[in-house]
C-alpha positions in Angstrom: 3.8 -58.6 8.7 6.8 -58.7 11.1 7.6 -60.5 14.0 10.1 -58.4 16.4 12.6 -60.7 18.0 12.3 -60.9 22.0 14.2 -62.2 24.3 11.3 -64.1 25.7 9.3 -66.8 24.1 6.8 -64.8 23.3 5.2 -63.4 20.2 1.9 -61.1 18.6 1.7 -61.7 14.9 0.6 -58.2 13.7 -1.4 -57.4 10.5 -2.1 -54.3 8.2 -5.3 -57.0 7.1 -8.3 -56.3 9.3 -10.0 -59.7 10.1 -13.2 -60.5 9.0 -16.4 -59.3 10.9 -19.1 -61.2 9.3 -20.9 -64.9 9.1 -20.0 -67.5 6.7 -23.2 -67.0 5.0 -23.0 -63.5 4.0 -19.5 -63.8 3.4 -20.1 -66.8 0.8 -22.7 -64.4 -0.9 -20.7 -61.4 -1.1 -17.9 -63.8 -3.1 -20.8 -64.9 -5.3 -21.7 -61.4 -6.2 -18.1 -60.7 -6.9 -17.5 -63.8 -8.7 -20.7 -65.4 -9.6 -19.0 -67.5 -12.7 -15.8 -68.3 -11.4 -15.4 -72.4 -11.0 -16.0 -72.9 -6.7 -16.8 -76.4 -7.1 -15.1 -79.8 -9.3 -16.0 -83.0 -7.7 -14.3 -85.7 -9.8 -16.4 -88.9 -8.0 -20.1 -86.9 -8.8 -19.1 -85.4 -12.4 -19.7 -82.0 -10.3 -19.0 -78.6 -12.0 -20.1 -75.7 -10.4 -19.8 -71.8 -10.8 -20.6 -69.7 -7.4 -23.7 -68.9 -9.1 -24.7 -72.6 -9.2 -23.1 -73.6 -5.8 -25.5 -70.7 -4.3 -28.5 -72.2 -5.8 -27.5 -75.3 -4.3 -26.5 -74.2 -1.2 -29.9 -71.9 -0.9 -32.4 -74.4 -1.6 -30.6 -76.7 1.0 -30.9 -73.9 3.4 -34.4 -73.6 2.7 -35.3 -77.1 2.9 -33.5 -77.3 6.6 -36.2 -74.6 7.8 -38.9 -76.0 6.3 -38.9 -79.4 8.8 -38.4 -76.7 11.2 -34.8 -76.5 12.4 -33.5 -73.3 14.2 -30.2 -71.8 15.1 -28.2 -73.6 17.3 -29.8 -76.7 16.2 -26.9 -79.3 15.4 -27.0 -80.8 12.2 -24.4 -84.4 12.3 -22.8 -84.8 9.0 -20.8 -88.7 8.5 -19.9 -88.7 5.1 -16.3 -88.5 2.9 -15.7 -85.9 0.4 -18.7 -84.9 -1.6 -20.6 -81.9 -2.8 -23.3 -82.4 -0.2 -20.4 -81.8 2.2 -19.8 -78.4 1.1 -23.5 -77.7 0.6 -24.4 -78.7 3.9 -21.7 -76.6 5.4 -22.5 -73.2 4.0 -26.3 -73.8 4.5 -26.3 -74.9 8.0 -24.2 -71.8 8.5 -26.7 -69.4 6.4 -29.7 -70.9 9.0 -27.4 -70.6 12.3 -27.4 -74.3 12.5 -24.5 -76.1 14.3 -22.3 -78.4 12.1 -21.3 -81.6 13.9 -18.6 -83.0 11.7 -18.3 -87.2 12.4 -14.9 -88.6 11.3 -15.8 -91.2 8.6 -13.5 -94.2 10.1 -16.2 -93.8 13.1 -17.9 -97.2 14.3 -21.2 -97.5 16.2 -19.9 -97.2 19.5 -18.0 -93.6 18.4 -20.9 -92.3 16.7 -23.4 -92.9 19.6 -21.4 -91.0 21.8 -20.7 -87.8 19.3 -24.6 -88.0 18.0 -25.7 -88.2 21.9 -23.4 -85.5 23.5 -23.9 -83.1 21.0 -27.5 -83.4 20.9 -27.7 -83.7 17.2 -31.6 -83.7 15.6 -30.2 -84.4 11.9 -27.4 -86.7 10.8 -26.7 -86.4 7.0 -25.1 -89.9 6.2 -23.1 -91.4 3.9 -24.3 -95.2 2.3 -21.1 -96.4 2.3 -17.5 -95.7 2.3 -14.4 -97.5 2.2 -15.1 -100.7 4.7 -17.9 -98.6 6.5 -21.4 -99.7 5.9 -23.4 -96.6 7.7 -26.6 -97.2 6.3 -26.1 -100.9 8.1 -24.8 -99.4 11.6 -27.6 -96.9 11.8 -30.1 -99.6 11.8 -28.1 -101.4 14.3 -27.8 -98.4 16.2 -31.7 -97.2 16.0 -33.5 -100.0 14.6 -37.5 -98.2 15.2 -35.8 -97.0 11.8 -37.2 -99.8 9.9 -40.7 -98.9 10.8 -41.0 -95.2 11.6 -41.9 -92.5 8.8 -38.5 -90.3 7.7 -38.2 -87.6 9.7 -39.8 -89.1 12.5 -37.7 -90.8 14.3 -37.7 -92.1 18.5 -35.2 -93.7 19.5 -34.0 -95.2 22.8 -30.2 -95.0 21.7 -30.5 -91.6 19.9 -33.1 -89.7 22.3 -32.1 -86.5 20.2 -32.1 -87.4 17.0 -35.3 -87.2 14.6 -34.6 -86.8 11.1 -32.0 -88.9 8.8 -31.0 -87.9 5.1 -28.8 -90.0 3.5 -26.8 -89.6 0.2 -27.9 -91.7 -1.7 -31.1 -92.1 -4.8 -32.6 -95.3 -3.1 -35.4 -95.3 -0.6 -34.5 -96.4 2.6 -36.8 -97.4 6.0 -36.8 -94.4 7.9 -34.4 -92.3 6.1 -34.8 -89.4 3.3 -33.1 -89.8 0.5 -31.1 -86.4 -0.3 -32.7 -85.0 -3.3 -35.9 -86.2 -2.4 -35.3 -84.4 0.6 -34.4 -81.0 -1.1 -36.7 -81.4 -3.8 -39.8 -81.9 -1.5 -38.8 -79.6 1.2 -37.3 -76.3 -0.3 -40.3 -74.7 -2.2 -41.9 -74.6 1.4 -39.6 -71.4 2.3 -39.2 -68.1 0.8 -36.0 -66.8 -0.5 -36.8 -63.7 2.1 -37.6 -66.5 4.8 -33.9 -67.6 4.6 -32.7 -63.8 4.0 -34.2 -62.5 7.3 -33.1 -66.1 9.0 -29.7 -65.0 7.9 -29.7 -61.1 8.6 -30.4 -62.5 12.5 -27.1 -64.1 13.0 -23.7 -63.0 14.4 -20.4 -63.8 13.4 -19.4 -65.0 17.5 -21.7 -67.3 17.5 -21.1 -70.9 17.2 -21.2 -72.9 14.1 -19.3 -75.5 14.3 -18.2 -78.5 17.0 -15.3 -81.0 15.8 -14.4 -84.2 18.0 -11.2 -84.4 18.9 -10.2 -87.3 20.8 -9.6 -86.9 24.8 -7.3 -88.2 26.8 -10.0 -89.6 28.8 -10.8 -92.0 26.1 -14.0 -89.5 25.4 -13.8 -87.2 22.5 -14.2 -83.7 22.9 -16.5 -81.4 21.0 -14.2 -78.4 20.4 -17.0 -75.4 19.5 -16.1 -73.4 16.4 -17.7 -69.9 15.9 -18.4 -68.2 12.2 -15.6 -65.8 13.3 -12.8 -68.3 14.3 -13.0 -70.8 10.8 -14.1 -68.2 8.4 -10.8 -66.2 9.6 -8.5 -68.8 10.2 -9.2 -70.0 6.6 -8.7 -66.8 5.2 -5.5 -65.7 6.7 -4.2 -69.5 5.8 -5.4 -69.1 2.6 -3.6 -65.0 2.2 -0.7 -66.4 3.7 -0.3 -68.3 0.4 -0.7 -65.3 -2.0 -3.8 -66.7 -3.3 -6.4 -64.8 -5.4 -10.0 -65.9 -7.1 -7.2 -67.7 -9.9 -6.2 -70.4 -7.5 -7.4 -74.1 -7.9 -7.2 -76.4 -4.8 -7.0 -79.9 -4.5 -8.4 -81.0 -1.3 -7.6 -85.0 -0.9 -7.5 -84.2 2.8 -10.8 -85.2 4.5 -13.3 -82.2 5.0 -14.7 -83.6 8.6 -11.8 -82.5 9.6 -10.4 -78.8 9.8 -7.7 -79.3 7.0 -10.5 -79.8 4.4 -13.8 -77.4 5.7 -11.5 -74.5 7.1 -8.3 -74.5 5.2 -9.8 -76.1 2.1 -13.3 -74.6 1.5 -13.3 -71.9 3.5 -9.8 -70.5 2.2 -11.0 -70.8 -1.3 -14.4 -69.3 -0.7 -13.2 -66.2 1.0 -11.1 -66.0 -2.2 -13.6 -66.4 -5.2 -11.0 -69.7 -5.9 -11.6 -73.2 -6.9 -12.5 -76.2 -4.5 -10.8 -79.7 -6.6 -12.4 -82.8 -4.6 -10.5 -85.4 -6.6 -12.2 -88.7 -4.8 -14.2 -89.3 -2.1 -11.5 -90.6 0.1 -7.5 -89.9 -0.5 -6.3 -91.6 -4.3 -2.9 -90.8 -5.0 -3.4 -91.3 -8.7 -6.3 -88.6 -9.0 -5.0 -86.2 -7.3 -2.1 -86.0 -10.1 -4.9 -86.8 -12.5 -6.4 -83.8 -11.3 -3.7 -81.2 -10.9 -3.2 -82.0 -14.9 -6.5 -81.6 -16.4 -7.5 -78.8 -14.0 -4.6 -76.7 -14.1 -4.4 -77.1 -10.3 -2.3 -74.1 -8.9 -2.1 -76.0 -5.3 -2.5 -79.3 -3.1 -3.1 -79.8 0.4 -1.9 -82.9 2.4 -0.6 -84.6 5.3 3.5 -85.8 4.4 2.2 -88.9 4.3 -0.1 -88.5 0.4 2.7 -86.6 -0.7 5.1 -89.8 -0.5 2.2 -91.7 -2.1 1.6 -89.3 -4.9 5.8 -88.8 -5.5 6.3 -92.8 -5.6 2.9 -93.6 -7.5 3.8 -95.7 -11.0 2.4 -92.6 -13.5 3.9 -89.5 -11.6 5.7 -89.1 -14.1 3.0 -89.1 -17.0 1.3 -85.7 -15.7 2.4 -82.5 -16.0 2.7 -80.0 -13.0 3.5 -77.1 -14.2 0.4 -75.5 -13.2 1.4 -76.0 -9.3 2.7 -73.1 -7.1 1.7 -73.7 -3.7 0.1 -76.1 -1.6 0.3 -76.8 2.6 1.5 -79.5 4.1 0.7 -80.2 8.2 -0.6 -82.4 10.5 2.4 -84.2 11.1 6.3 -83.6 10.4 7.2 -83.6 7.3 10.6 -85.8 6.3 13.3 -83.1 4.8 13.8 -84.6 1.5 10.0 -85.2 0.7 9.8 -81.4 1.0 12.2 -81.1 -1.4 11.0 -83.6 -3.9 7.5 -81.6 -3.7 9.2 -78.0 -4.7 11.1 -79.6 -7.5 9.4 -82.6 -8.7 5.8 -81.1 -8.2 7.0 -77.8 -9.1 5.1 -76.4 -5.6 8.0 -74.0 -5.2 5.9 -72.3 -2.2 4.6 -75.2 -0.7 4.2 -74.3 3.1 4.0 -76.4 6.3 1.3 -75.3 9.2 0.8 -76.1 12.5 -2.1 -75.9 14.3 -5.3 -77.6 16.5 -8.6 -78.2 16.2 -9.1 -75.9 19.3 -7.5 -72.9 17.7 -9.6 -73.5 14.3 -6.7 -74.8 13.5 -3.7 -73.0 12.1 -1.7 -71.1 14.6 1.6 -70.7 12.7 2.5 -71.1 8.9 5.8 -70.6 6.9 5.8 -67.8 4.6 6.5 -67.9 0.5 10.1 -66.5 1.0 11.0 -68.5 4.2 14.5 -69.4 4.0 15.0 -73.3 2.9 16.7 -74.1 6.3 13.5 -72.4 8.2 11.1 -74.3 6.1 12.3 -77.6 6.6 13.4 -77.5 10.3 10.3 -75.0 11.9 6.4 -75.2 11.8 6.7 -71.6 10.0 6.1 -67.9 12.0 3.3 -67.0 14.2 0.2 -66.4 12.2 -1.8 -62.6 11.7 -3.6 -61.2 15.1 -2.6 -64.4 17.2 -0.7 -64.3 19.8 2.0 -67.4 21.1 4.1 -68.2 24.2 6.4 -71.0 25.5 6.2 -71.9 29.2 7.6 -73.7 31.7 4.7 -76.0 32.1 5.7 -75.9 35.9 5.4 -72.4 36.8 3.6 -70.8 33.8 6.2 -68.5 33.4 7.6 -67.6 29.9 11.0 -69.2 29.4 13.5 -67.5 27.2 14.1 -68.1 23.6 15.5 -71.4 22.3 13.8 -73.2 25.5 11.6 -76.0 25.0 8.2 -75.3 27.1 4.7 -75.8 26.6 2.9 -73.6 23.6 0.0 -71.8 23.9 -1.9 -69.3 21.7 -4.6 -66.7 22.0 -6.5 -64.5 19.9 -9.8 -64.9 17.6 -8.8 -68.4 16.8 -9.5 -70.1 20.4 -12.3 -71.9 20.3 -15.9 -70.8 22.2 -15.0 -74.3 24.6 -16.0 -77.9 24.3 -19.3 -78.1 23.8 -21.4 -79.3 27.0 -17.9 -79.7 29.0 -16.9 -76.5 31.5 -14.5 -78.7 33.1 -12.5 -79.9 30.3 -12.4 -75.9 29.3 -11.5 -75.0 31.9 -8.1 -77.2 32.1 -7.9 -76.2 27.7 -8.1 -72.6 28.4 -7.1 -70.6 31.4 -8.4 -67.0 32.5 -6.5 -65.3 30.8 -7.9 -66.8 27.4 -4.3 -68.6 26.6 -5.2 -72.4 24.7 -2.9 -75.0 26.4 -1.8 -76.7 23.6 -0.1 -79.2 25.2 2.5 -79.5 22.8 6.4 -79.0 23.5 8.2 -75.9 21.7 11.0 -73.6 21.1 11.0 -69.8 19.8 14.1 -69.2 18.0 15.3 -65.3 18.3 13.4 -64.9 14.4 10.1 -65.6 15.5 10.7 -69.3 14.1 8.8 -71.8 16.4 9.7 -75.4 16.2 7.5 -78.3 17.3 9.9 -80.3 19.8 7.6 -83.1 21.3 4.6 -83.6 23.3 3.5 -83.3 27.0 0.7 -85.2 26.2 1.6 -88.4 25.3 -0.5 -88.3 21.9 0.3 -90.8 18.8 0.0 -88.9 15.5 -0.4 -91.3 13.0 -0.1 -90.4 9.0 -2.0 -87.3 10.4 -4.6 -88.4 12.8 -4.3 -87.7 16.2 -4.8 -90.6 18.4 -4.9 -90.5 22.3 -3.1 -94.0 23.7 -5.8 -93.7 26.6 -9.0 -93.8 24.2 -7.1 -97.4 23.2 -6.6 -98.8 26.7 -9.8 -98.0 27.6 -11.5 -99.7 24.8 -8.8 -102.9 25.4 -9.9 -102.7 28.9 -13.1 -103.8 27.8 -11.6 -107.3 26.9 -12.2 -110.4 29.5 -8.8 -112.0 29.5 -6.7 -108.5 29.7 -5.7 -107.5 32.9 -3.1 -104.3 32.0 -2.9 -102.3 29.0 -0.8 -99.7 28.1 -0.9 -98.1 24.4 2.3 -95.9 23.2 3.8 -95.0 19.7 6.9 -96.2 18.3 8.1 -94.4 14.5 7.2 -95.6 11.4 8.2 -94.7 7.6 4.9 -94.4 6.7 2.8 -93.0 9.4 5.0 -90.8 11.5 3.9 -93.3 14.3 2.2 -96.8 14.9 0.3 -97.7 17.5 1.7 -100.8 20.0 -0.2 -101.9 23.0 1.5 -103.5 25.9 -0.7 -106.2 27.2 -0.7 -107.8 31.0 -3.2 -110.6 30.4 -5.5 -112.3 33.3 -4.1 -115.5 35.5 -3.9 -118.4 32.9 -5.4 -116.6 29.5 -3.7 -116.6 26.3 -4.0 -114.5 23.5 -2.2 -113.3 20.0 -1.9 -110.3 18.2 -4.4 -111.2 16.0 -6.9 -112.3 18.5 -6.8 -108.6 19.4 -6.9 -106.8 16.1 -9.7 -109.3 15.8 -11.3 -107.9 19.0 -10.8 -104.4 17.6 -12.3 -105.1 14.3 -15.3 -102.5 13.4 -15.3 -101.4 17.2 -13.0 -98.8 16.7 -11.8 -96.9 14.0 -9.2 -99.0 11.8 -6.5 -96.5 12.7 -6.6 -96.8 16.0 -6.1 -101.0 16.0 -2.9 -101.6 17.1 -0.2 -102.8 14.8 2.4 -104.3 17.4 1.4 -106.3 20.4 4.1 -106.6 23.6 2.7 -109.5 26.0 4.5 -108.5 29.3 3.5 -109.4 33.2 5.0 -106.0 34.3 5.1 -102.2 32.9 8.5 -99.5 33.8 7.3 -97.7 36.5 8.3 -94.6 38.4 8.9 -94.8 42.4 6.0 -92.9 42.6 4.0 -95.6 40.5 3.6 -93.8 37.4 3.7 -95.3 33.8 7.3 -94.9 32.2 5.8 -94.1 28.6 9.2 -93.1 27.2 11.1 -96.2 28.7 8.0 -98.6 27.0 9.2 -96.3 23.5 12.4 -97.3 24.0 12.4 -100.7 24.8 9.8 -101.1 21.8 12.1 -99.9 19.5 15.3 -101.7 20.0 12.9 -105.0 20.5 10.9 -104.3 17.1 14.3 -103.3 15.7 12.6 -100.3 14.5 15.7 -97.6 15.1 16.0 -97.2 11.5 11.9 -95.7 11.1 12.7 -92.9 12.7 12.4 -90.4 9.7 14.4 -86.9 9.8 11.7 -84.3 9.7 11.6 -81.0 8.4 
């Protein structure tokens, strides 16, 4: 592929690879057929081994089960769980039935998942027990509590108007709820194998599949709407980009609700004939080494932040690598010498860094195995295959030249259909010319190099989730005794960013930093508590009255005496 060097900021990654024209479902059989005992599946936590074969059966009689109780295409189908093999399984059977895949972020409290199980209309949620300090079982009786006296499958509720049927993953009975394999086991037989086939031979590859929450700046996530033809694509070219073939073994420690582990992860390895590695159910330092040993791993995925943890965990150095090539690492800037600690100490000579939204399903731009070291460490890679990208001047919408900061956007089969139920916020994402506003500052270098400079949104990325300051206040809002809040991120080692809230509190109320993580607690998802409190009577301001964000950063900093976070970043 080559990228011609313009003058302007603008670039068409060109391909001699024709993309994909076909659904996820008949894409995942036609890898079966080619490599029906190759290993697609190791789950570590469930003692899972599966051939493609095996996964099929798996994924076919889940398929089946899903039409039995009667759900259609463009049905959506909630799934709140960490990494499992019902994950995966749910995934490629909801797509083989035309049934939309709501992915729920596990950190997700009650008052989140209301509002993603409510706006997009969900009639099935597949739920986890538990996970981490996440008691779902717990918050979906809090949430709908007719559970505890309506028949599984049968569900009415006055907080969940859509939602009917709950399966959830795990062997005990539960009031209201199927367990999985009871679910599978009763309801599969009910449906042909040529039920499911014809099912299958009705769908097309534009339509959509998928819808991932993002979080808005609103303080309302977003449902970004995912067809067959954006993920199944995007994961392939991510996965090509990478030189991989049905050989390759992936360790996927990065969670799969979001587009790093079902898009990159599965989807790259399934339009390969490869391996899927789910070491634990949520990231473990320890067993992902544990893993790239005993399975001969040839790569790893993972936000900067796991690779520190895996390089500076007690028994790196009682594994053995040498299996490891590749590997991505994205979702926030990766520190120069971690990079180069995971080519030599991990021997992932080829690891690559990606860029990307959930919009554009996700990756936009990748580095290549070749890349010079410089380029690597200092750029988020070249433009990817058939997508196009241009820099800005947010003000005019012009293209600026090369080398001059401006806001990014993309186009091509990766934008995504549009939030789901939400013309309005569309329309501001994606203008008539089909050009996602990513909203993110960048330069084109005269290669074809793009380089992630900042953001025009004022978005926190911390250790790789994206967090949205306004989503914060809002919440804070809520709280009697605060008057004023204003959320920002200031840098740390660890997480790229933390999140600090500056607090204006009513006439004559007191309160401590603890007194709001306390307010905080299970309300919100844990990373989005803040870590630093400021109690101040009065924020920067503008003349014109608007919030001086950057000033807040600054003053936070020197106060916190934080100057020394800030991390040089490849």
């Amino acid at each position: 592929m080559e990228n011609t060097p313009h003058k302007l900021s603008y670039l068409s990654g060109t391909s001699n690879t024709p993309l994909l024209g076909i659904t996820i479902g008949d894409q995942f059989d036609q890898t079966v057929a080619q490599y029906p005992n190759n290993d697609a599946l190791i789950v570590y936590h469930q003692n899972i081994r599966w051939t493609y074969q095996q996964l099929q059966q798996e994924v076919d009689q889940c398929a089946r089960a899903f039409m039995t109780i009667g759900l259609q295409k463009g049905d959506r189908i909630g799934i709140w769980a960490p990494n499992r093999y019902e994950w995966l399984v749910t995934q490629i059977a909801t797509a083989k039935i035309g049934a939309i895949l709501v992915n729920i972020n596990p950190s997700y409290r009650v008052h989140e998942l209301k509002y993603a199980l409510n706006q997009s209309g969900c009639k099935m949620l597949i739920t986890a027990d538990q996970f981490k300090q996440s008691n779902y079982t717990q918050m979906l009786y809090e949430l709908a509590p007719e559970l505890n006296t309506c028949p599984a499958g049968q569900l009415k509720s006055k907080e969940l108007p859509n939602l009917t049927t709950i399966i959830r993953l795990h062997s005990d009975d539960s009031p209201g709820m199927y367990p999985w394999q009871y679910f599978i086991d009763t309801f599969a037989e009910d449906t042909s194998a040529e039920a499911l086939a014809v099912q299958q031979t009705g769908l097309a590859f534009d339509e959509p599949i998928n819808i991932q929450y993002t979080s808005g700046t609103t303080g309302y996530p977003k449902g970004a709407t995912l067809s067959h033809h954006n993920i199944l694509n995007n994961g392939y070219f991510v996965a090509r980009t990478m030189n991989f073939t049905d050989q390759d073994r992936l360790i996927i420690p990065v969670p799969l609700y979001h587009c790093f582990g079902m898009v990159m992860g599965n989807l790259g390895c399934i339009t390969h004939g490869a391996t899927m590695i789910y070491p634990s159910e949520g990231f473990e330092p320890d067993k992902v080494l544990q893993a790239a040993e005993q399975d001969k791993a040839t790569a790893i995925y993972g936000v900067p932040t796991m690779f520190i943890a895996e390089l500076e965990h007690p028994d790196f150095d009682k594994h053995n690598y040498g299996s490891l090539r590749t590997g991505i690492m994205a979702g926030s800037p990766c520190p120069i010498e971690v990079m180069k600690q995971v080519q030599s100490k991990m021997h992932m000579s080829e690891v690559q860094i990606a860029y990307g939204m959930t919009e554009t399903s996700p990756v936009s731009t990748q580095t290549r195995v070749g890349t010079p070291l410089q380029k690597q460490v200092s750029t988020v890679g070249q433009i990817h295959p058939h997508l196009e990208v241009k820099v800005i001047d947010p003000e005019t919408g012009k293209v600026v030249p090369v080398n001059t900061a401006g806001e990014l956007c993309t186009r091509g089969y990766s934008v995504m259909l549009g939030y789901w139920n939400d013309e309005e916020k569309t329309r501001q994402a994606i203008d008539n010319a089909r050009w996602m506003h990513t909203g993110d500052l960048a330069t084109i270098d005269e290669d074809g190099y793009i380089n992630i400079v900042g953001r025009i949104k004022d978005m926190i990325i911390r250790g790789g989730e994206n967090v949205y300051p306004r989503e914060i206040e809002e919440f804070l809002y809520t709280h009697p005794d605060i008057s004023d809040v204003q959320v920002i991120g200031v840098p740390d080692k660890k997480y790229g960013e933390e999140i600090m809230a500056w607090v204006k509190l009513k006439e004559g109320k007191a309160l401590t930093l603890e007194d709001i993580k306390e307010f905080c607690q299970g309300k919100i998802a844990h990373f989005k508590v803040p870590r630093y409190v400021k109690f101040t009577d009065e924020f920067p301001m503008t003349v014109t009255g608007k919030i001086r964000k950057v000033e807040m950063r600054k003053v936070s900093v020197q106060e916190l005496g934080l100057e020394s976070e800030k991390m040089e970043t490849a």
